[in-house]
C-alpha positions as CSV (number, residue, x, y, z in Angstrom):
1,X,18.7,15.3,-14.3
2,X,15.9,17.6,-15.2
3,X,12.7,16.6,-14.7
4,X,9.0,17.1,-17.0
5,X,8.1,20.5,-18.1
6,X,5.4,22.4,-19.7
7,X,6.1,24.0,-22.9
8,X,4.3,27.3,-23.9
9,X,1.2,25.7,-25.6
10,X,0.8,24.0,-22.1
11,X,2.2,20.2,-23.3
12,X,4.2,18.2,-20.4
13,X,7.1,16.8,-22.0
14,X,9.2,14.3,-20.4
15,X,11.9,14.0,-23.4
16,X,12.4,10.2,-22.3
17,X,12.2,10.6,-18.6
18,X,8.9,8.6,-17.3
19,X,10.3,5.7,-17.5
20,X,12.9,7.1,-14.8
21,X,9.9,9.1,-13.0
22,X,7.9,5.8,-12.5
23,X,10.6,4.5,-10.2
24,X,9.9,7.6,-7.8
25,X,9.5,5.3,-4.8
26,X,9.1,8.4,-2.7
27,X,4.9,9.8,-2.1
28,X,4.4,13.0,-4.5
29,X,2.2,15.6,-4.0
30,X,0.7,17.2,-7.0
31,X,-2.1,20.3,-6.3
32,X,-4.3,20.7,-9.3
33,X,-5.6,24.2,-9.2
34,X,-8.7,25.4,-10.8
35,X,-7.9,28.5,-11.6
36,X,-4.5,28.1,-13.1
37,X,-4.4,28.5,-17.1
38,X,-0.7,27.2,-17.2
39,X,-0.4,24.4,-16.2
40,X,-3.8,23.2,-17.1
41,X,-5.7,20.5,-14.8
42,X,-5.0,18.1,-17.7
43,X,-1.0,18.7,-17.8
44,X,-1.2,18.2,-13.9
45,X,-2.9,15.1,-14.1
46,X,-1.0,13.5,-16.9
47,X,2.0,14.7,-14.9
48,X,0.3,13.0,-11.5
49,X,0.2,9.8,-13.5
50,X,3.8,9.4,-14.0
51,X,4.6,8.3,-10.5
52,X,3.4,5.7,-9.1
53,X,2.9,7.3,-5.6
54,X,1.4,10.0,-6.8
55,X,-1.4,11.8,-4.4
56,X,-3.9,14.4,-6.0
57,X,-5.1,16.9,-4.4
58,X,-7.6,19.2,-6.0
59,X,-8.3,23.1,-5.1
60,X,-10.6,24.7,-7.4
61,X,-10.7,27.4,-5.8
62,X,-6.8,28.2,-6.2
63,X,-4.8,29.6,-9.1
64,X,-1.1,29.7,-10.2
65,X,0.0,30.3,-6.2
66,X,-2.5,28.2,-4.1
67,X,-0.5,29.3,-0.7
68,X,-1.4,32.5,-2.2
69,X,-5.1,32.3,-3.5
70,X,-6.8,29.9,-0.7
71,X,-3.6,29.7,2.1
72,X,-5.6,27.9,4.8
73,X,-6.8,25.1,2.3
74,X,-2.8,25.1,1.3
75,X,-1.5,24.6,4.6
76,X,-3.7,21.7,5.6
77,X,-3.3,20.3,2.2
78,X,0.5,20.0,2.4
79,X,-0.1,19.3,6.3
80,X,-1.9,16.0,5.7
81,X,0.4,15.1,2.9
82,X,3.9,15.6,5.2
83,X,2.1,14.0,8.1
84,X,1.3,15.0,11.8
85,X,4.9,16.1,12.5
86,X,4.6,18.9,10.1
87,X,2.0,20.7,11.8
88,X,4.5,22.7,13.8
């Protein structure tokens, strides 16, 4: 099953998927990045709303490869989101 995606002009489409998404029992992370012009913060939210465990992190400070752009704020962003056994 594929999931959402962003067309060029930036739109998430789901092409009849959020119904499935919104069953997603599982946590999901989803990094909103400041500096990113594709995705927008807006597609990312609107994505983030489609599951119902959905967790938002923000990093204004990042772009289109936050581990890249701000790596310490990455790593202890995902670390808190897996939990104290991911710390290594």
């Amino acid at each position: 099953m594929r999931g959402p995606s962003i067309t060029p002009t930036g739109r998430l489409t789901c092409r009849g998927r959020g119904a499935a998404l919104a069953q997603v029992e599982a946590p999901v992370l989803v990094l909103v990045r400041g500096r990113d012009f594709q995705p927008t913060a807006d597609t990312e939210m609107e994505l983030a709303r489609l599951f119902p465990h959905a967790r938002v992190e923000e990093k204004r400070r990042s772009g289109h490869f936050p581990w890249v752009d701000d790596p310490g704020a990455f790593v202890a962003t995902l670390s808190g989101f897996l939990g104290p056994s991911s710390a290594g």
